[in-house]
N, C-alpha and C positions, 0 to 999 in steps of 0.2 A: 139588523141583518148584516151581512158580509159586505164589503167592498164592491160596486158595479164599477165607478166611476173612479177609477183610480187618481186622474188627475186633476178631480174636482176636490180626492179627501187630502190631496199632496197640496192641494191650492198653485197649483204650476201650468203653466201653457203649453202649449205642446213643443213651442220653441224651447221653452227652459226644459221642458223633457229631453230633448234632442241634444241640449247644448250639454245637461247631466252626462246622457249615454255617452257625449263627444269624451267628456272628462274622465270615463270609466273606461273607454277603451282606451285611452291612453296612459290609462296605470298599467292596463292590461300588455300592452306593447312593452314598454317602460320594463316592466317585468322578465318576461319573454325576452328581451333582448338582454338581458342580465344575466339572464341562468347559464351554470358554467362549471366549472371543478368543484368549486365551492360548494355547492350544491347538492350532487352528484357525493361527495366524501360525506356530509352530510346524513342520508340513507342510510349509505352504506354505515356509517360509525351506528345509529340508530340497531340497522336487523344484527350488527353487531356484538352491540349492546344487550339486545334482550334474547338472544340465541345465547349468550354467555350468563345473562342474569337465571335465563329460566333453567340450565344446566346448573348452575350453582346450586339453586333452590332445589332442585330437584334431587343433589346430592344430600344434601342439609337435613331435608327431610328424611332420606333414607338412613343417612348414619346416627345423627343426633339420638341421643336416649331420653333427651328431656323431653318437659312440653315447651319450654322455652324454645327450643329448638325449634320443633315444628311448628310452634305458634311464627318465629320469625319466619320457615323456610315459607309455609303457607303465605305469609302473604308477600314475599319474594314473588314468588308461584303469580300470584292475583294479580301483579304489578306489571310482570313480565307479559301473561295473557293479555293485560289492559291496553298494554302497550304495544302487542301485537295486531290486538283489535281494531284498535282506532287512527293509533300515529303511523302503523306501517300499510295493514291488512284494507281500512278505509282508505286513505289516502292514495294507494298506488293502486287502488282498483277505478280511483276517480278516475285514472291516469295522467297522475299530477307528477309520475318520473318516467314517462315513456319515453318523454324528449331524449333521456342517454339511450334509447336503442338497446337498452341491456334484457336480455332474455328470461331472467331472474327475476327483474324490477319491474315487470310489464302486467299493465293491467287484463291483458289477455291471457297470463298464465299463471297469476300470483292466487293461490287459495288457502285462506285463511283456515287458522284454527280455530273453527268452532263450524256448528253443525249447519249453517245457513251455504249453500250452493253460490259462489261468487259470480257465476254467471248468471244466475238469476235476481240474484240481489242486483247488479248493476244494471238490470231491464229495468225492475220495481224502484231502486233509489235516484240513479242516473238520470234515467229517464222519464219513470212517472213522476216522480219526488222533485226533483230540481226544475225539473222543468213547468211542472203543473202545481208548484211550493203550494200551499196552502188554500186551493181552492175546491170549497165544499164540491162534493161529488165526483172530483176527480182526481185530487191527490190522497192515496188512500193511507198514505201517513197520519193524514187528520186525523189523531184518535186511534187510527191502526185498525181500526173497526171495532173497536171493544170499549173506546172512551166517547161520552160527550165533552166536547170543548168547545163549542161554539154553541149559539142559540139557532143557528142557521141548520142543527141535526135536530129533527122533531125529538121532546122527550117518551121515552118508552116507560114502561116498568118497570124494566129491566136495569134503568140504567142508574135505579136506588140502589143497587148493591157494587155500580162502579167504585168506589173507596176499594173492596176487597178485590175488585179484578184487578187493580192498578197495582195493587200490591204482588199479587201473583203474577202481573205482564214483567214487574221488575225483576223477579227471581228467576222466572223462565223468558229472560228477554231473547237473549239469544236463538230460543225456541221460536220466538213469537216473529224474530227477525227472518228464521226460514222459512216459517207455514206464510207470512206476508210474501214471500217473494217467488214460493209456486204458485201463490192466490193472481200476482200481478200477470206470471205467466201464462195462466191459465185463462187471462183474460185477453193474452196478445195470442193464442191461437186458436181462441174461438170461430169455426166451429171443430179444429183439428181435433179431433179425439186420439189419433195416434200421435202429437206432439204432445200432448198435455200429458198423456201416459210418460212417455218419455222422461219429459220431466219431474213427473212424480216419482220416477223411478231414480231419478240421479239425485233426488231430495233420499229418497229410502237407504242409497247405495252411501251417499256423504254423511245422513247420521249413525250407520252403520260402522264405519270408518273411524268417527270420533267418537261412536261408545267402546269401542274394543279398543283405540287407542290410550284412552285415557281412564277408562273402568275396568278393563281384563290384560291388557299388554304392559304396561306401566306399572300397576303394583303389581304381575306379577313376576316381574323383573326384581323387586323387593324383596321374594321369596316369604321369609316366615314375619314379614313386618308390611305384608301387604294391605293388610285393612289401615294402618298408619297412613299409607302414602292414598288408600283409596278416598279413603277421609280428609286427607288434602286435595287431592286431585275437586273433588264434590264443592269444597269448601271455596278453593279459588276460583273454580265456573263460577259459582255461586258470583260472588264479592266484583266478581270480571262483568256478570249480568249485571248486576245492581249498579255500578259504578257508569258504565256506559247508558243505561236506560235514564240516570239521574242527568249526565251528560246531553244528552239527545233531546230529552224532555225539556231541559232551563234552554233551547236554542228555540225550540220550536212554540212553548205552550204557555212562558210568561205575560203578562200584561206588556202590550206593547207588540206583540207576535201578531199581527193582522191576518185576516178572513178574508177569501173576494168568491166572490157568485163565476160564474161559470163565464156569462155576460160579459165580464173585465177581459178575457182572451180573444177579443174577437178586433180586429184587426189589432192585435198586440204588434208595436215592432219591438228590435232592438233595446231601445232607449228604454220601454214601456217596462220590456218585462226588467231591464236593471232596476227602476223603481220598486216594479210588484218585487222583488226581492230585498229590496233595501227595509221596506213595507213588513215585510212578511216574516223577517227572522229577526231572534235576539242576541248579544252575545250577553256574556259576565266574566265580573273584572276577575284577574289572573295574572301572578307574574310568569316567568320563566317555569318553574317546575311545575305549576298545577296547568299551564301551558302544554306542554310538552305529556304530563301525565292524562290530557282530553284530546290529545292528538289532534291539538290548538283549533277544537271546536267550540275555543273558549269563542273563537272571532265567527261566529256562526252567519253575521250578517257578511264578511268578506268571504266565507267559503263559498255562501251562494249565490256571490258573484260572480263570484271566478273556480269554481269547484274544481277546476284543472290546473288550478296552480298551486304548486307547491308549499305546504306547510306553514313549514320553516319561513316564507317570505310575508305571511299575514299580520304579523306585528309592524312591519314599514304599512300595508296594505293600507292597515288599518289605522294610522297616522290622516294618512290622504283622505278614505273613505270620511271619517270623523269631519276633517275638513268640509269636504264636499256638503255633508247632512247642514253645517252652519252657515254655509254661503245660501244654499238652498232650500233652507229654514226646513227642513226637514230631521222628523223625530229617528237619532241614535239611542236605541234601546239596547241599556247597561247596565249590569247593577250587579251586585255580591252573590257569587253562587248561593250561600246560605237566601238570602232573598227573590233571589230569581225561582229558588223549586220551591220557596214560599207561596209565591203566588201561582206556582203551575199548581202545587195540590191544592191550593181554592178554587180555582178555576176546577177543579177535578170535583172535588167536593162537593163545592156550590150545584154545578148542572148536574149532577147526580138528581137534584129538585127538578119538577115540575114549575113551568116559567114562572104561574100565577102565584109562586110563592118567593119568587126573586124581584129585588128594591129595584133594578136599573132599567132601563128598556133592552130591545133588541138593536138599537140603531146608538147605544149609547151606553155602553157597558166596558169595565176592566177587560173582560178575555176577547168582546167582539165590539167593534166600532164600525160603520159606515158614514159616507159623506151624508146621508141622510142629518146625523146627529148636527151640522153646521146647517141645514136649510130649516131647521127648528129654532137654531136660534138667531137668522135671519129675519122670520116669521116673526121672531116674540119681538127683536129689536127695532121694526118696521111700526111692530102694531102701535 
């Protein structure tokens, strides 16, 4: 089963809990007192950057005659989207650039390209997701509601054909990112019936918006070589979904990504919950450009520490953080992109089974561990 006892499966006392958080806010500070032009030039060079790359691309494909051409502008196109998505569109909705005061850069009015509603994403990710990371029944990240990943989700029927959902959640991720984020809303104004309309409506009105901008307005700007460009436009949503779902998935669902029951929230402080986070995400190794191309959610376990700080600062972050996990004997969970979504589709795969036909237990398995699995082998080294 999931984690109840978090600081039994950390093996740490509540002073060393105390005295971790002591250490985490004082990156935190440390931080925060640092940010400054630097910073701030930073962004701006970034929506810079990909407001100039995706016009390029978007020229490339319209003039070019080859398929060279379009094969390059295409995924120009993908890179630009990717980098909209994640390293600008995610990050300053965290409101990890409010601090400049800038109107443009603010998480209250920045709305990304793609069809998920920013204000409602940041109720469902901000709020349910970071804060309630990974715990059965309440963060509905878990899975998203269409994957088993833990043993702590009873197995259904249903969930023999997860291999083919998982593949279709990645193509239509960005899809799957909006319908999750009227799903969350619809649960924060229950019993509103007129909020919830509301909101479905400003879901209908935003994919309404991105299909005509990117399937009717755009090629036909192209005029007699619109299917060309519409065929691009299709292709780098496509590769923008995929590329972010692959992302999202190796932080959340490799070995090493911890489970906790509902129970581990109950008198959570401060300190508690920097653990359950520390616990609860993974990163994979990354230099500078595959950094910067994951909208450095390569450091997945430093974002969901500090989700409101900036970027661009999670590679020092994560120096310290690294530190902290070996003073405090605590598991930093890392490893090679190619191996990190290694074991997220086994973990996909595998619980797609029924338990009775899975080697590990529930209290002592790759995708879920609880401190139960150390009073087992308390028990056997006693007897």
């Amino acid at each position: 089963m999931a984690i109840t006892d978090v600081a039994a499966y950390a093996h740490l006392s509540k002073a060393d809990i105390e005295a971790l958080g002591a250490e985490l806010d004082a990156i935190r500070r440390d931080i925060e007192a640092s940010l400054g032009e630097r910073d701030a030039a930073y962004i701006r060079r970034v929506i810079g950057f990909q407001r100039t790359l995706e016009v390029a691309a978007r020229l490339l494909i319209a003039v070019s005659r080859s398929r060279a051409g379009w094969v390059v502008g295409t995924a120009a196109l993908a890179f630009a989207k990717s980098v909209e998505n994640m390293e600008i569109g995610h990050n300053v909705s965290h409101g990890q650039w409010d601090w400049m005061n800038d109107p443009e850069i603010h998480s209250n009015t920045w709305e990304w390209d793609m069809v998920a509603v920013s204000s409602q994403w940041r109720y469902s990710h901000n709020y349910r997701h970071h804060m309630f990371s990974n715990v059965v029944g309440v963060d509905d990240d878990l899975g998203f509601g269409v994957l088993r990943v833990t043993r702590d989700q009873p197995w259904q029927p249903q969930h023999l054909v997860q291999p083919l959902r998982n593949v279709l959640l990645a193509m239509v991720f960005e899809w799957g990112i909006a319908l999750h984020g009227v799903h969350s809303e619809r649960d924060r104004w229950t019993p509103n019936a007129e909020k919830i309309s509301e909101q479905r409506m400003a879901l209908v009105a935003k994919v309404a918006r991105q299909a005509v901008k990117d399937y009717v307005v755009v090629p036909a700007l192209s005029r007699s070589r619109w299917r060309r460009t519409l065929a691009a436009n299709v292709s780098a949503n496509l590769l923008r979904n995929l590329w972010a779902y692959v992302v999202i998935f190796c932080g959340h669902f490799p070995d090493g990504a911890e489970k906790f029951t509902a129970e581990a929230l109950e008198g959570e402080t401060r300190a508690d919950w920097y653990l359950r986070q520390m616990l609860g995400a993974a990163n994979f190794d990354a230099g500078r450009l595959l950094a910067f191309s994951s909208g450095h959610l390569c450091y997945q376990i430093e974002h969901h520490l500090f989700p409101d700080l900036p970027s661009n600062r999670l590679p020092e972050v994560a120096v310290r953080v690294r530190a902290l996990c070996k003073k405090y004997d605590l598991p930093y969970t890392s490893g090679p992109l190619v191996r990190q979504y290694s074991l997220t589709l086994r973990t996909i795969y595998k619980l797609a089974l029924p338990d009775r036909l899975l080697r590990a237990t529930r209290d002592d398995a790759p995708e879920t561990a609880s401190e139960c699995k150390f009073l087992r082998v308390e028990r056997f080294s006693s007897a």
